[in-house]
C-alpha positions in Angstrom: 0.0 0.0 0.0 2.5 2.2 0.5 3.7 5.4 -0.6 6.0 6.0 2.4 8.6 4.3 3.6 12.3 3.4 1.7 14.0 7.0 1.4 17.0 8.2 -0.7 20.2 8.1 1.5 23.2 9.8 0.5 26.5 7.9 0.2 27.6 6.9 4.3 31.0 7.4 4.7 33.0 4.7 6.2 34.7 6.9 9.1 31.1 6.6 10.5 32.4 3.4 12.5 29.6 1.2 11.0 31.1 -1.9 9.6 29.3 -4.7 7.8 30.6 -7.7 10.4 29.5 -5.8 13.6 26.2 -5.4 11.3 25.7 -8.5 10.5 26.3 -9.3 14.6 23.8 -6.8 15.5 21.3 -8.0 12.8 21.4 -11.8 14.6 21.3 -10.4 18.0 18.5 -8.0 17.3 16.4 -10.9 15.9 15.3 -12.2 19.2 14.2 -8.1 20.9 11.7 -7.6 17.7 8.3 -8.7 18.8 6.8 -7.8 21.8 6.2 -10.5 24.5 2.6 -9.3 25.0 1.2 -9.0 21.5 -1.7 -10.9 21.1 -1.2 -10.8 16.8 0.9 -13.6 16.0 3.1 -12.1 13.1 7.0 -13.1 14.6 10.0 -11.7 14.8 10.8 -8.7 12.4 13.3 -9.5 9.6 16.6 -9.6 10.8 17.8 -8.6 7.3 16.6 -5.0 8.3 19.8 -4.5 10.9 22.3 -4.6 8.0 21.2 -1.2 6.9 21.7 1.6 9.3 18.1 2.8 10.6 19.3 6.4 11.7 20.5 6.6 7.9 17.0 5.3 6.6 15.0 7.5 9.5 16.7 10.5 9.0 16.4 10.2 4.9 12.3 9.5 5.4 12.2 12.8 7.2 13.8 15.0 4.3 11.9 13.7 1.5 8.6 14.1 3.2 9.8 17.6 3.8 10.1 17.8 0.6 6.5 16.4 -0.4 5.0 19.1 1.6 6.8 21.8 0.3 5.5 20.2 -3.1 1.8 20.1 -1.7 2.2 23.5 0.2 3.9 25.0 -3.2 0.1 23.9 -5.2 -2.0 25.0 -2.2 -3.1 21.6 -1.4 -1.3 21.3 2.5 -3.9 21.1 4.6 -3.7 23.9 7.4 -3.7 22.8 11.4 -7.3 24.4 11.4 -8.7 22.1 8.5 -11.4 19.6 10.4 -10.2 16.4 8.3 -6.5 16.9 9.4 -7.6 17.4 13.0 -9.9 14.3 12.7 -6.3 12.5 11.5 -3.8 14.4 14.0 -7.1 13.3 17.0 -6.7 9.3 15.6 -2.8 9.2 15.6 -2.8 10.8 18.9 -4.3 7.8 20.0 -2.8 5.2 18.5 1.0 6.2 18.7 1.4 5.3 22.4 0.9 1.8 21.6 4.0 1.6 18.9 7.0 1.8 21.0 6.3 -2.0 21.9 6.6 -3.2 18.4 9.9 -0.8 18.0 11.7 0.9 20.9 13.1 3.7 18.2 9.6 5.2 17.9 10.1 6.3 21.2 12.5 9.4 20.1 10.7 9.6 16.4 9.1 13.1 15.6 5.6 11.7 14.6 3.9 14.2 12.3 0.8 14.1 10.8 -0.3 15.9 7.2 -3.4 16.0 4.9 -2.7 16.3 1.3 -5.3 17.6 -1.0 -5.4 15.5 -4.0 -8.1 12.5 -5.3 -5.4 9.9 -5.3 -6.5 7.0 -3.1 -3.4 6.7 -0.6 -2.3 7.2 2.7 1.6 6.1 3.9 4.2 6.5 7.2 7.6 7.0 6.1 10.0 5.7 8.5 10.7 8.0 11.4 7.1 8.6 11.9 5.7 11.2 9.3 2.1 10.1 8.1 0.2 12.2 5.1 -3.3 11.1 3.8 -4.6 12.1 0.6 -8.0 13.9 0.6 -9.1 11.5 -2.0 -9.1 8.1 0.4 -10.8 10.3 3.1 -13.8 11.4 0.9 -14.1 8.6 -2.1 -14.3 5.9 0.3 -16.3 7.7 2.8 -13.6 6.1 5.7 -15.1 6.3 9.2 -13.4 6.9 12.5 -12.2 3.2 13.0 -11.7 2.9 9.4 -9.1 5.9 9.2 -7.4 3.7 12.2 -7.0 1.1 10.1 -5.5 2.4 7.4 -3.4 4.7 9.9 -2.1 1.8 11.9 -1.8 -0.4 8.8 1.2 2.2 7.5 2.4 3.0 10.9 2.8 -0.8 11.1 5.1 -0.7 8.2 7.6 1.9 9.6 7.4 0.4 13.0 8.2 -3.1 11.5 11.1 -1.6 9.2 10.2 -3.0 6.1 11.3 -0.9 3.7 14.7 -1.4 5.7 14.6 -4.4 5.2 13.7 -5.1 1.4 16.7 -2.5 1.0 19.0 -4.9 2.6 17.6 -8.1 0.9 17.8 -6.3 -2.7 21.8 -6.2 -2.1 21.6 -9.9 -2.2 20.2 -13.2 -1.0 21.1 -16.3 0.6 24.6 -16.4 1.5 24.9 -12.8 0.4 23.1 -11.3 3.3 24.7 -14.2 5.5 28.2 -12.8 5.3 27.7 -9.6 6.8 31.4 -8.5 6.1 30.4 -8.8 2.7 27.2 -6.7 2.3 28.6 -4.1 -0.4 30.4 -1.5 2.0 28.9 1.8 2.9 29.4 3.8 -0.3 27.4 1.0 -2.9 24.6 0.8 0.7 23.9 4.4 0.0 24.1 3.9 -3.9 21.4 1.0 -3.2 19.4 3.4 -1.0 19.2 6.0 -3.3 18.0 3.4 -6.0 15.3 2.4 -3.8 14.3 5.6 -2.6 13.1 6.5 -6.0 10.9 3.8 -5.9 9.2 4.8 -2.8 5.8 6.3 -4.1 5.8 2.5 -5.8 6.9 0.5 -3.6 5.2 -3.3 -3.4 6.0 -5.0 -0.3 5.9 -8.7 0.3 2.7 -10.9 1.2 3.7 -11.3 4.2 5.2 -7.9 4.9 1.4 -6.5 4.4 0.4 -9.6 6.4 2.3 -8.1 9.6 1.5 -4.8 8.9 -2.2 -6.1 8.6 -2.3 -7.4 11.6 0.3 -5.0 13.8 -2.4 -2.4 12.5 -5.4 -4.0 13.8 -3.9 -4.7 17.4 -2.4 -0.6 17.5 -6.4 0.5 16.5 -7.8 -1.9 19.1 -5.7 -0.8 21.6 -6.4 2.5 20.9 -10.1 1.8 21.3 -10.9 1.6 17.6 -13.1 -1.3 16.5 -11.4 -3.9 14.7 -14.3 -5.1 12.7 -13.5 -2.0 10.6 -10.5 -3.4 9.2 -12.8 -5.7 7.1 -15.6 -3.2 6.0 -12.3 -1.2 4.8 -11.0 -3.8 3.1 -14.6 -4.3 1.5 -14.8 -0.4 0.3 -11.4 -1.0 -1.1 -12.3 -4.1 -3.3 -15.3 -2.2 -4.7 -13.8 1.3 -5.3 -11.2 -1.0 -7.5 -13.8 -2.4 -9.1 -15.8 0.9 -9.9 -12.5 3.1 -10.5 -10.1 0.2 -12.4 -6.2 0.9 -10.6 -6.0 3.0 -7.6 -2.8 4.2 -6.0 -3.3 2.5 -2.9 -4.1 -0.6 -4.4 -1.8 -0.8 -6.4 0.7 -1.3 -3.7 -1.8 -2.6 -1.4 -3.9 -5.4 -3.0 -7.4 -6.6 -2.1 -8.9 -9.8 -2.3 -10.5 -12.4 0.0 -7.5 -13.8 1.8 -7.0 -10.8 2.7 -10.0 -10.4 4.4 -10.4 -13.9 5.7 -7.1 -13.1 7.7 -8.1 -10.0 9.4 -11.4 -12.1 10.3 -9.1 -15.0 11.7 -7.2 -12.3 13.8 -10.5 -10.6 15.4 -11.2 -12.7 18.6 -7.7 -12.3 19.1 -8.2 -8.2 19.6 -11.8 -7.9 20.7 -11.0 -7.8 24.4 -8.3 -5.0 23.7 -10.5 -2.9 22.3 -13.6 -3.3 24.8 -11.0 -2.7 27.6 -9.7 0.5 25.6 -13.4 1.2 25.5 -13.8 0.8 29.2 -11.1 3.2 29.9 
């Protein structure tokens, strides 16, 4: 689904002390701190390719090139100001939902979480790593997306960032198999930020795995129904995206983000598994 997340990152210089052995070290030893003990989704540990790529590097790119979006948007007159009731509706949801990320990745706990609306009809919403959502207008009004709904898709792309995935498809791309097993081996820092530039590009395109939109799935309904959002909105979502497909041919959205019935018949699966956190965020 995701217009967010991989960044261009300039060319890391080796006297940053980073090596690829003490990566690759870090990478096994994260492996086992990258789920947390009380989730009550079952979606594993996070990919422990995602440690051979610096995340400050990756972070700190996703921060300029939103930047740079919104001085695009702000540039056509289609930023949403802080007084615009749809981009308070947004900023009201996050506020809600981002206390429960830290568990799923302790780095969000120092990330500058931002929240923007975009005018424009493009179906799309995305959280670049580091934090900084934007929705388009266009998935807001076309789909009609209530207040558990806009949760949904929120926690679905927050889910993303939080489980480094674009991270970590930068780090497979160098290579697979025994490639990414020899850490000392993983390119070097100047071809990284080469590869990381080349992917950034591709951000505003970028298809992650089945099971990468499983997790983030499933990491997003557990952050809305902790939040108090009802997770039987994740499927009536699901169901508005199918048909606006169907009535519109490709959207944006979907076409990083596709629908179909497994999908739905997981997010069913995975609803007694949340009901009682969200009728005790209810209760409180």
């Amino acid at each position: 689904m995701c217009t967010r997340c991989d960044r261009p990152v300039s060319a890391i210089s080796a006297a940053s002390g980073w090596n690829p052995r003490r990566a690759f070290l870090l990478a096994a030893a994260g492996a086992a701190l990258s789920a947390p003990a009380l989730a009550q989704v079952d979606v594993g540990n996070a990919s422990v390719a995602r440690n051979l790529v610096p995340a400050d590097r990756i972070e700190a790119a996703g921060v300029q090139q939103y930047g740079q979006l919104l001085e695009q948007a702000r540039a056509k007159n289609a930023l949403a100001g802080d007084s615009n009731p749809q981009l308070q509706r947004l900023r009201a949801i996050a506020k809600r939902l981002i206390p429960f990320a830290t568990p799923w990745n302790s780095r969000a706990r120092d990330w500058k979480w931002e929240v923007n609306l975009i005018g424009s009809k493009q179906i799309n919403a995305f959280c670049m790593p580091g934090g900084k959502i934007a929705f388009f207008t266009g998935i807001l009004e076309q789909l009609k997306l209530t207040d558990d709904e806009v949760a949904m898709v929120m926690g679905h792309e927050m889910a993303h960032a939080l489980r480094e995935h674009a991270r970590a498809r930068m780090a497979k791309s160098a290579g697979t198999g025994a490639a990414l097993s020899i850490g000392a081996q993983l390119l070097g820092w100047g071809q990284v930020g080469d590869l990381a530039a080349r992917a950034g590009t591709q951000l505003l395109t970028l298809k992650f795995s089945r099971s990468d939109e499983t997790e983030a799935d499933l990491v997003g309904l557990e952050l809305a129904a902790r939040a108090g959002y009802d997770p039987k909105a994740s499927v009536s979502l699901w169901k508005k995206m199918a048909a606006a497909s169907k009535n519109q041919g490709s959207l944006n959205f979907l076409s990083t983000h596709p629908s179909g019935p497994d999908r739905i018949t997981k997010l069913e699966a995975n609803l007694p598994k949340v009901e009682q956190l969200y009728r005790d965020a209810k209760k409180s």
